[in-house]
N, C-alpha and C positions, 0 to 999 in steps of 0.2 A: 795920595795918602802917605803920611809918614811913620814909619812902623819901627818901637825901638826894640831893639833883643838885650836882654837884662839875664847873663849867662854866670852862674856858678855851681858849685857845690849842695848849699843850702843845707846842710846835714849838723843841728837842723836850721829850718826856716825860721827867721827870730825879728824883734822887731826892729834891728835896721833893714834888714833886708827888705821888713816891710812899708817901712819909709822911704826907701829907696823906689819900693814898685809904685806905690801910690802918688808920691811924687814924678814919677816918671811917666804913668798912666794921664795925671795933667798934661804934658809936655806935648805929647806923641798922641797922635791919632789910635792906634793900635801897641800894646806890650805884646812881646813873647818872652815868657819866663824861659830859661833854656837850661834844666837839670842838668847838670855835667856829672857825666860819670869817670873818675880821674882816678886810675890807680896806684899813680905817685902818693895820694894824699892817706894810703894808710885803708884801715880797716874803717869801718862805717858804721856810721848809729843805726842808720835807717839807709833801707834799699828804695829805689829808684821809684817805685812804686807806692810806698808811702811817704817818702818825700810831696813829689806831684798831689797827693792828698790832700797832705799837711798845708802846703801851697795853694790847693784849689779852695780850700776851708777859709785858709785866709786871706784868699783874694776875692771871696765870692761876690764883695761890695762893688768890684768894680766889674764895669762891663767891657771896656777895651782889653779884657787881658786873655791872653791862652796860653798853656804850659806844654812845654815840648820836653822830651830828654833827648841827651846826645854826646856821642862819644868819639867824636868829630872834632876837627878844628873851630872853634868859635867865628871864623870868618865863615868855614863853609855853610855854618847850620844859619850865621846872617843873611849870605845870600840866596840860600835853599827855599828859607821865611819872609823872603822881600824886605829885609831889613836893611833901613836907611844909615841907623846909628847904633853903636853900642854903647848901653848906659853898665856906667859902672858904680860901686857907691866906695865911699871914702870915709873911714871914722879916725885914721890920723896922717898925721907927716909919713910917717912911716909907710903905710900903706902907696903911696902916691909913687916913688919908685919906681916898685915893682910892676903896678898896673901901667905906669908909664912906657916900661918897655915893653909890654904886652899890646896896648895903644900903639905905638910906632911900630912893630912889626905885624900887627893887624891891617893897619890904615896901608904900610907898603904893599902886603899881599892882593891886599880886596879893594884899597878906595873908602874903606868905610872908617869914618870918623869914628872916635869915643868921646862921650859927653861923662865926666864927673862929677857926682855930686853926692858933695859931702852931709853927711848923718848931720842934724841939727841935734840934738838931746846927749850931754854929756856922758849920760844913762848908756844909751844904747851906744855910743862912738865907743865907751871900752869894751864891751863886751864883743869875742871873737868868738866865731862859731864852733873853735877847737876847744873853747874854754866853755863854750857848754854844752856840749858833746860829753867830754871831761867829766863834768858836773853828773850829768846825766847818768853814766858808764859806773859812775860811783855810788850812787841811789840805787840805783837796779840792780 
């Protein structure tokens, strides 16, 4: 069985993110969504708990998928979940970089590849999940 772990923030869950799981849920026998809890990235829209909601609401379509949190290294909570691959998703140039070095020093630690794939809908490739966080923080 091949099991892919599909690890971020999601704060919030938007719809690249959910083109990224549904596309990946094709791929891969088994998803595990993996909420990261990252205190680098600031204060929070949404806590870990309603995240995993917001996530389970919107993935309720598919049936290969399960939602973990974790505040772990992304390789240990892979190999924890049986996971083969790390999917990651991509809305530009820009982004590819940074997950690249996070790819190569994953894959050195653990062995476990990361598979990219990039957001198809020009729509959803701009929008970043700090900018509607943002968005949001400003409405409320």
């Amino acid at each position: 069985m091949t099991v892919a772990l599909f690890p971020g923030s999601f704060d919030p869950f938007h719809n690249g993110h959910l083109e990224v799981a549904e596309r990946a849920s094709r791929l891969f026998d088994a998803l595990v969504v993996a909420v990261v809890t990252n205190p680098q990235k600031g204060e929070r829209l949404f806590d870990v708990a309603e995240r995993e909601e917001m996530i389970a609401e919107s993935l309720a379509h598919l049936d290969s998928v399960r939602i973990v949190s974790m505040s772990v290294l992304v390789v240990e909570v892979a190999l924890e979940v049986g996971a083969n691959v790390i999917v990651k998703g991509l809305r530009a140039v820009s982004d590819f970089e940074n997950e690249l070095q996070m790819a190569q020093m994953n894959q050195h630690l653990s062995g476990i590849e990361t598979l990219f794939l990039p957001t198809s809908s020009s729509t959803r490739s701009s929008l970043r999940g700090s900018s509607a966080k943002s968005f949001a923080m400003e409405v409320t």
